[in-house]
C-alpha distance (Angstrom), angle and dihedral (degrees) to the residues before:
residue distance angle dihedral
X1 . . .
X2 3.55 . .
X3 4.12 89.8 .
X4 3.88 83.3 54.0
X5 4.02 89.8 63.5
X6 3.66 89.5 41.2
X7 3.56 91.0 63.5
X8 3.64 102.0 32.2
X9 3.91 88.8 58.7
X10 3.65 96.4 41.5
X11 3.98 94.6 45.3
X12 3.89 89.7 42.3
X13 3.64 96.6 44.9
X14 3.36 105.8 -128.1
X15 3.94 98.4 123.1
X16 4.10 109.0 135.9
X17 3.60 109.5 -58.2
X18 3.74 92.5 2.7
X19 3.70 103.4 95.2
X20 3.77 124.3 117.0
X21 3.60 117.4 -104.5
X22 3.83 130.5 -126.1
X23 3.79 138.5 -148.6
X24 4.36 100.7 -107.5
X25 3.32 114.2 -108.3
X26 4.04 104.5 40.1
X27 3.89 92.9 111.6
X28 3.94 106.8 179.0
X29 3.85 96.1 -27.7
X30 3.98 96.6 107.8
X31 3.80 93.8 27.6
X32 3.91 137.6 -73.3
X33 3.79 104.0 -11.9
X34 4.14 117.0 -111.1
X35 3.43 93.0 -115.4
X36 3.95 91.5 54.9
X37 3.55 93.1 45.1
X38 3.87 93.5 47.0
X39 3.85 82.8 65.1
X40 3.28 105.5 46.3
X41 4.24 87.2 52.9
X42 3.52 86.8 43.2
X43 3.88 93.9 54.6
X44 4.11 92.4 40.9
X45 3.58 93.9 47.3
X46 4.40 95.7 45.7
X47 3.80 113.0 20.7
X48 3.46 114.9 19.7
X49 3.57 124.4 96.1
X50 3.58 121.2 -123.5
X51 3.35 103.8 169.4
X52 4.28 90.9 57.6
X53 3.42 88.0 51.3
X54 4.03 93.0 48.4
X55 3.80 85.3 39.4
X56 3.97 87.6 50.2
X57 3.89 98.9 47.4
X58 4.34 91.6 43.0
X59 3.95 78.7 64.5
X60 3.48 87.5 88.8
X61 3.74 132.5 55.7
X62 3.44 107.9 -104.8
X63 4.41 134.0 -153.4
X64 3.58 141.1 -168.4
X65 4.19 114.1 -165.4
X66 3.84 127.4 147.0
X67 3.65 126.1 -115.5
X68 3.44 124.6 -168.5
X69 4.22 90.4 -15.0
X70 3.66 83.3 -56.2
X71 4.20 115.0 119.7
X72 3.67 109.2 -133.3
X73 3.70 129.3 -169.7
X74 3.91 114.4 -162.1
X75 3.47 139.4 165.2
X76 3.96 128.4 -130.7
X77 3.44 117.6 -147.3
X78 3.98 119.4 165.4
X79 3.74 130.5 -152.0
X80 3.73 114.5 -113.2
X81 4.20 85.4 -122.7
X82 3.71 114.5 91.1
X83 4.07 99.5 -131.7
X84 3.61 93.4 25.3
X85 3.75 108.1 164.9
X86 3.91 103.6 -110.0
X87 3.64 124.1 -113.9
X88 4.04 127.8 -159.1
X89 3.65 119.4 -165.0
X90 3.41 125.1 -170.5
X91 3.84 138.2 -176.9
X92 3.77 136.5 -141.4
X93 4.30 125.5 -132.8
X94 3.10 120.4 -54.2
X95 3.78 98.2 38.2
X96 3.48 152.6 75.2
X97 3.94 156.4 -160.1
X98 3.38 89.3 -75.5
X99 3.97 94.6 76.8
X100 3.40 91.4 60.3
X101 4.10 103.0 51.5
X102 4.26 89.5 87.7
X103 3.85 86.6 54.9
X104 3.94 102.0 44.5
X105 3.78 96.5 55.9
X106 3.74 82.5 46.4
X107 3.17 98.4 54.5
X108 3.68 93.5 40.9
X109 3.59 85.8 53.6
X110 3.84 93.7 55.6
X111 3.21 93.3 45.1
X112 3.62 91.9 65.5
X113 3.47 90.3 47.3
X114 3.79 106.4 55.7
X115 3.49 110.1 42.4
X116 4.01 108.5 174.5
């Protein structure tokens, strides 16, 4: 992941002392403001963890099929109940698996819990 910043921040320009400037007082009106966006590279590039996060999503088995001509990259993650009712979740643009890692133990958790 960490080559994925190192591109994003050299093809976006917002290496130190390389990011665009903007007339004062815009706040959000043409998009996130430099100085917000400055940070954010700032704290992807030095402090957070990329490998935890890598480590975090590999958890989970992981797929790549096609569907309709369209390549899709899922992961399958079972209930601990045999004849657990299955459960697809999906996510809309921009996003990703990652949103959903908080809710899957969750659920997995409940799952275990309430057994009908």
């Amino acid at each position: 992941m960490a080559g994925v910043v190192v591109w994003w921040v050299r093809d976006w320009g917002f290496a130190p002392g390389l990011a665009p400037q903007a007339p004062a007082g815009l706040g959000w009106d043409y998009g996130v403001p430099v100085g917000e966006m400055r940070e954010l590279v700032r704290y992807w590039r030095d402090e957070y963890d990329w490998r935890a996060a890598e480590e975090r999503l590999n958890e989970w088995p992981q797929f790549v099929t096609v569907v309709d001509g369209a390549r899709v990259h899922f992961a399958h993650v079972r209930s601990p109940e045999p004849g657990a009712t299955p459960l697809l979740m999906t996510h809309g643009w921009p996003g990703s698996i990652v949103e959903f890692q908080k809710v899957a133990g969750a659920l997995r958790i409940l799952a275990m819990r309430f057994i009908w």
